[in-house]
C-alpha positions as semicolon CSV with decimal commas, in nm:
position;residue;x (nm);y (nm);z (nm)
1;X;-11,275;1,867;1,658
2;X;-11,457;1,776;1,943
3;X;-11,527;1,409;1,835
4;X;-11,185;1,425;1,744
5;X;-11,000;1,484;2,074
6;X;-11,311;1,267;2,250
7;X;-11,200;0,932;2,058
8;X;-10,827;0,999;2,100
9;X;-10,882;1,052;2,514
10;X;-11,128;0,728;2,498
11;X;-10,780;0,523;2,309
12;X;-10,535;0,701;2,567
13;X;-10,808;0,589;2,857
14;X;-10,783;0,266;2,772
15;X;-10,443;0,204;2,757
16;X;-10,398;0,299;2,379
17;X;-10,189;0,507;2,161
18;X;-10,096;0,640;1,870
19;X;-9,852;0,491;1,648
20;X;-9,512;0,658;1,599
21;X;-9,368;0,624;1,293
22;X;-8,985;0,610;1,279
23;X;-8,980;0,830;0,921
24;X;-9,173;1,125;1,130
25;X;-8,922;1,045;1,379
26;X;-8,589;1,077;1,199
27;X;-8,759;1,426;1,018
28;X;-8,814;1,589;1,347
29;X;-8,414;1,478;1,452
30;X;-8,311;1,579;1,152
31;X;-8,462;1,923;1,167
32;X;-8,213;1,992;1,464
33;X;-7,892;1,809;1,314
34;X;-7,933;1,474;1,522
35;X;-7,992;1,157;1,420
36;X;-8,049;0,895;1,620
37;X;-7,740;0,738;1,688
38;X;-7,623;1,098;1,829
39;X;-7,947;1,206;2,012
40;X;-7,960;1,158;2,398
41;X;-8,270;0,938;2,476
42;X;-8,463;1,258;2,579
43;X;-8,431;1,426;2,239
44;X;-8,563;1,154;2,110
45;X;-8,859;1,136;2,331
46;X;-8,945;1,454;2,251
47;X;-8,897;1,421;1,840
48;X;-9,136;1,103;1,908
49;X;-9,362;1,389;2,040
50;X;-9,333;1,643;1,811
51;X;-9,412;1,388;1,515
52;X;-9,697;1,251;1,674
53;X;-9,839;1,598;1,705
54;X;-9,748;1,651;1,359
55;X;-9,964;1,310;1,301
56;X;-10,263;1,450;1,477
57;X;-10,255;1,746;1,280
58;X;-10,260;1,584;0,996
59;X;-10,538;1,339;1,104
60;X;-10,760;1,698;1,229
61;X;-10,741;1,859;0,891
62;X;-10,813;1,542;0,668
63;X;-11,083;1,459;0,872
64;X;-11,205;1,831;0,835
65;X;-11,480;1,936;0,678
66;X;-11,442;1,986;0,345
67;X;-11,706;2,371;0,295
């Protein structure tokens, strides 16, 4: 975990980011019966950061060790 967050504050550091995929996007919109024609810039912002969370999670427990 700690390597983890390390390498992902060394990418934000440096300018970086993680990618935000428009599927994860649409999902998280969905979830509150928007999509993005009728969400209000900020709603989408914040689906944009609920799926990257989502992506991190997923990144944490893949990367997890396995025992």
């Amino acid at each position: 975990m700690d390597r983890f967050t390390n390498a992902r504050d060394v990418i934000k550091h440096i300018g970086g980011g993680l990618p935000i995929y428009p599927a994860l996007v649409d999902v998280a919109l969905k979830k509150k019966d928007l999509d993005r024609s009728s969400a209000t810039p900020e709603q989408i912002t914040a689906a944009e950061t609920e799926s990257t969370d989502r992506h991190l999670a997923v990144m944490i427990i893949m990367g997890a060790d396995k025992y």
